[in-house]
PyMOL CGO cylinders between C-alpha atoms (Angstrom):
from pymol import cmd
from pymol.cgo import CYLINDER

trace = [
    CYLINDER, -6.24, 1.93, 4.65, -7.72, 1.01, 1.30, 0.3, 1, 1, 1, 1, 1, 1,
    CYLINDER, -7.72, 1.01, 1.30, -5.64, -0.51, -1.21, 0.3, 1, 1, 1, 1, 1, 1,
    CYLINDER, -5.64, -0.51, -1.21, -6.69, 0.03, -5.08, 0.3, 1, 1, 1, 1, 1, 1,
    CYLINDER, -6.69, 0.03, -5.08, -8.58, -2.92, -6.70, 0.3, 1, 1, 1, 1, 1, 1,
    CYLINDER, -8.58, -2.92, -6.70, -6.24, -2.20, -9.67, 0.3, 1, 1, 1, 1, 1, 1,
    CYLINDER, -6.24, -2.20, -9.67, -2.85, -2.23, -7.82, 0.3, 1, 1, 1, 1, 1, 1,
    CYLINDER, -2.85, -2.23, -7.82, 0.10, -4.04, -9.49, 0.3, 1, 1, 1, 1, 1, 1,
    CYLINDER, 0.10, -4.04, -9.49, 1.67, -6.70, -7.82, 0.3, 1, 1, 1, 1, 1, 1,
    CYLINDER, 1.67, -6.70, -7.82, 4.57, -4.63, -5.47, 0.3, 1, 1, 1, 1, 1, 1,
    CYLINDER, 4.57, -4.63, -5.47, 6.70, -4.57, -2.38, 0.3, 1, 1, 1, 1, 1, 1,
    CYLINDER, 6.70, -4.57, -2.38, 5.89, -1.01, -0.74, 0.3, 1, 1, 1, 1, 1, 1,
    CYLINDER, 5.89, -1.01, -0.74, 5.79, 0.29, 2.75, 0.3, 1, 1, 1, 1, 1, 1,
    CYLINDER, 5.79, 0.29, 2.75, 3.60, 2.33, 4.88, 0.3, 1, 1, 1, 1, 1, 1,
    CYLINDER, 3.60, 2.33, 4.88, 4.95, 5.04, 7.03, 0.3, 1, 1, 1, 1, 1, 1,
    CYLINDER, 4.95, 5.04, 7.03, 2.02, 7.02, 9.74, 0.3, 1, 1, 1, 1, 1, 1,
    CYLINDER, 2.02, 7.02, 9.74, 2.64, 10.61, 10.00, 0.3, 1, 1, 1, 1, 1, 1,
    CYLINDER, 2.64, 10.61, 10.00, 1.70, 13.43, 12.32, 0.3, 1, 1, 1, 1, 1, 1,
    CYLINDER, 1.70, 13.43, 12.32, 2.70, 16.93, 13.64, 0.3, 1, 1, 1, 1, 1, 1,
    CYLINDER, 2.70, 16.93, 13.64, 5.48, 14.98, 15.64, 0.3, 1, 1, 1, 1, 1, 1,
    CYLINDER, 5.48, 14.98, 15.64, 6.98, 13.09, 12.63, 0.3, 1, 1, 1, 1, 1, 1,
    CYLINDER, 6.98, 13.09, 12.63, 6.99, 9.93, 10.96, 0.3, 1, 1, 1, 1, 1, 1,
    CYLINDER, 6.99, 9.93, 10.96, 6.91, 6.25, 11.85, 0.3, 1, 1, 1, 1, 1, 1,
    CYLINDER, 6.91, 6.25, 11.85, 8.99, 3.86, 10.84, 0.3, 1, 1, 1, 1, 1, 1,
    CYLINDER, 8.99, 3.86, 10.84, 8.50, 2.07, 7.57, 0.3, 1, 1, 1, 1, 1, 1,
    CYLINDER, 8.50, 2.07, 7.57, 7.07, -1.33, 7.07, 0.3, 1, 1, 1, 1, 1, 1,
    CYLINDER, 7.07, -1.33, 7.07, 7.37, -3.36, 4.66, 0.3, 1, 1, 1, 1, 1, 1,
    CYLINDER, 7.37, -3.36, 4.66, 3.72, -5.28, 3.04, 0.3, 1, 1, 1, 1, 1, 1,
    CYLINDER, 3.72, -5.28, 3.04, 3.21, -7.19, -0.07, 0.3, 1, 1, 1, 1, 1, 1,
    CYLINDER, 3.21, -7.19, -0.07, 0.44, -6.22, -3.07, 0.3, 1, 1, 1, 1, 1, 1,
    CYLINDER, 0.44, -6.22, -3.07, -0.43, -9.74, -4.11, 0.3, 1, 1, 1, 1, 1, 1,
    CYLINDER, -0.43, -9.74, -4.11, -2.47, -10.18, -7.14, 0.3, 1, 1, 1, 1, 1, 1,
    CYLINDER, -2.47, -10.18, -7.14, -2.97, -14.34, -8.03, 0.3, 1, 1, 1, 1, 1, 1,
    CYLINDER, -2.97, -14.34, -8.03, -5.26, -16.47, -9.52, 0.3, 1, 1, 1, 1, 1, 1,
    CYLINDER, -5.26, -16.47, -9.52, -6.83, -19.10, -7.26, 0.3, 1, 1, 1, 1, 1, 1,
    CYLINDER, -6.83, -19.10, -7.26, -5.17, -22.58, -7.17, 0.3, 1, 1, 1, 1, 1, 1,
    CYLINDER, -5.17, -22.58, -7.17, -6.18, -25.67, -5.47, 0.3, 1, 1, 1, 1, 1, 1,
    CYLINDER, -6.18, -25.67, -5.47, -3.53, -28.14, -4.29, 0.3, 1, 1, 1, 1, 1, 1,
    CYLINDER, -3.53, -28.14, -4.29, -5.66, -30.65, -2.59, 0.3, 1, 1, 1, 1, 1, 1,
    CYLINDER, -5.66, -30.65, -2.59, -9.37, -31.53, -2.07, 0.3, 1, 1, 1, 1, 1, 1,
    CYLINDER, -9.37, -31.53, -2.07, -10.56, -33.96, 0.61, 0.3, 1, 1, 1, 1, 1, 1,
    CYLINDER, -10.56, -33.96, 0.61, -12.80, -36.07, -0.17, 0.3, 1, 1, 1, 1, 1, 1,
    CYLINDER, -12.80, -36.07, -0.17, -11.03, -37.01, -3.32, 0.3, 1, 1, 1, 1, 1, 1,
    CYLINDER, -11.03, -37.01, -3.32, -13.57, -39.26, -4.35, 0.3, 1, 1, 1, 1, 1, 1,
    CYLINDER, -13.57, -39.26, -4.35, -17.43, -38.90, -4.02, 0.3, 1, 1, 1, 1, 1, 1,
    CYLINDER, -17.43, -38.90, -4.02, -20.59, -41.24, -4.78, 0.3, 1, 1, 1, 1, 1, 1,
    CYLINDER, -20.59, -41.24, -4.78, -23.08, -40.86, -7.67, 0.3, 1, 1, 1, 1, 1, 1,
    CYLINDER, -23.08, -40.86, -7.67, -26.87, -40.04, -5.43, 0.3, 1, 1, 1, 1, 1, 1,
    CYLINDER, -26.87, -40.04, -5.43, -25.14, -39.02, -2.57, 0.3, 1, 1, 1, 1, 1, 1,
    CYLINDER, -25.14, -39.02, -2.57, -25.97, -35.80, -1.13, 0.3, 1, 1, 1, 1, 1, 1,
    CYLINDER, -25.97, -35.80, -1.13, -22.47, -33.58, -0.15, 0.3, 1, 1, 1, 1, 1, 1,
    CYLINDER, -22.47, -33.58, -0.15, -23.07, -30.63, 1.68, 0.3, 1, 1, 1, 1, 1, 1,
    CYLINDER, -23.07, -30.63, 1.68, -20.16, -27.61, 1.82, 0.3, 1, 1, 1, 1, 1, 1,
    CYLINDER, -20.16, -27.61, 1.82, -18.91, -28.73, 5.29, 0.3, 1, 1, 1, 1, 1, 1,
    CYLINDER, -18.91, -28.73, 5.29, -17.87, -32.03, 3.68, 0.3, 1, 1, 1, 1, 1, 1,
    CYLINDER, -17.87, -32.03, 3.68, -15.14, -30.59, 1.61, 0.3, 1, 1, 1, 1, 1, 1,
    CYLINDER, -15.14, -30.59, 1.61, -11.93, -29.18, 2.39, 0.3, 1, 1, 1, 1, 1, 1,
    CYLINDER, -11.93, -29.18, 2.39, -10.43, -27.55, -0.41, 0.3, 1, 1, 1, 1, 1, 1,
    CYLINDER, -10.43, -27.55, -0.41, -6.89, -26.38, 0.10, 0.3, 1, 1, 1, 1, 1, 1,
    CYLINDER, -6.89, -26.38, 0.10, -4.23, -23.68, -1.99, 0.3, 1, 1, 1, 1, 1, 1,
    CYLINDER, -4.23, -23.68, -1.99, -3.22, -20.55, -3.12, 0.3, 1, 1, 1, 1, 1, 1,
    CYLINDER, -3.22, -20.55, -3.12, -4.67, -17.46, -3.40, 0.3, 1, 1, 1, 1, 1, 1,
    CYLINDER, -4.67, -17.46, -3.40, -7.95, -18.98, -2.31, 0.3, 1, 1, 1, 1, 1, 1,
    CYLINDER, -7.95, -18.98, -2.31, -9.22, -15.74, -0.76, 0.3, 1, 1, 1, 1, 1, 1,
    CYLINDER, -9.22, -15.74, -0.76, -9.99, -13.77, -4.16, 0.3, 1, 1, 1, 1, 1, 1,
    CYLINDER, -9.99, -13.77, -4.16, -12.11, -16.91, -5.79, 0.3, 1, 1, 1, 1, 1, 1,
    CYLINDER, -12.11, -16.91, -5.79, -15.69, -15.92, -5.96, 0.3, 1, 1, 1, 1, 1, 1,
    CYLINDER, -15.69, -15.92, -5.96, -16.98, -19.18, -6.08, 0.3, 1, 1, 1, 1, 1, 1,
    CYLINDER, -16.98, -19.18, -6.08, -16.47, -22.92, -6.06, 0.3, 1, 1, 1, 1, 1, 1,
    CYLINDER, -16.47, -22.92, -6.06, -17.74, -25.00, -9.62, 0.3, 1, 1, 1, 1, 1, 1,
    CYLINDER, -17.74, -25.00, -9.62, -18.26, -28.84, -9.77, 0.3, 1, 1, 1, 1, 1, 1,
    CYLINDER, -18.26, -28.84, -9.77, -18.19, -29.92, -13.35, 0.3, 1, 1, 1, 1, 1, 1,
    CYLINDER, -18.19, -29.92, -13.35, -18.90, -33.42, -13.73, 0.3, 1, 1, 1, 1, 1, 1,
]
cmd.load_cgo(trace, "trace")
């Protein structure tokens, strides 16, 4: 099942038919959000230190639709 890149943020179900009939319906979630981070580990880094990806753990919301991961200093 594909669900539309532009569908609105809904409850809705999904039933499987056939020949025979009809499932039952169950309930899902469309979720559309913006990515937040509640908490990054470390918190605090060194200037000419070299970090590599594995050495942060970022942590929130709606993490799965960022794209990408900025460090502005």
């Amino acid at each position: 099942m594909a669900v539309d890149g532009n569908a609105a943020t809904a409850h809705r179900t999904v039933t499987v038919g056939t020949r025979k009939g009809q499932s039952n319906a169950f309930p899902f979630t469309i979720r559309r959000g913006d990515p937040r981070i509640t908490a990054i580990s470390p918190s605090t880094v060194w200037p000419g230190r070299m970090y590599f990806p594995q050495d942060f753990k970022i942590t929130g919301e709606d993490l799965i639709t960022a794209t990408g991961v900025e460090l502005t200093l």
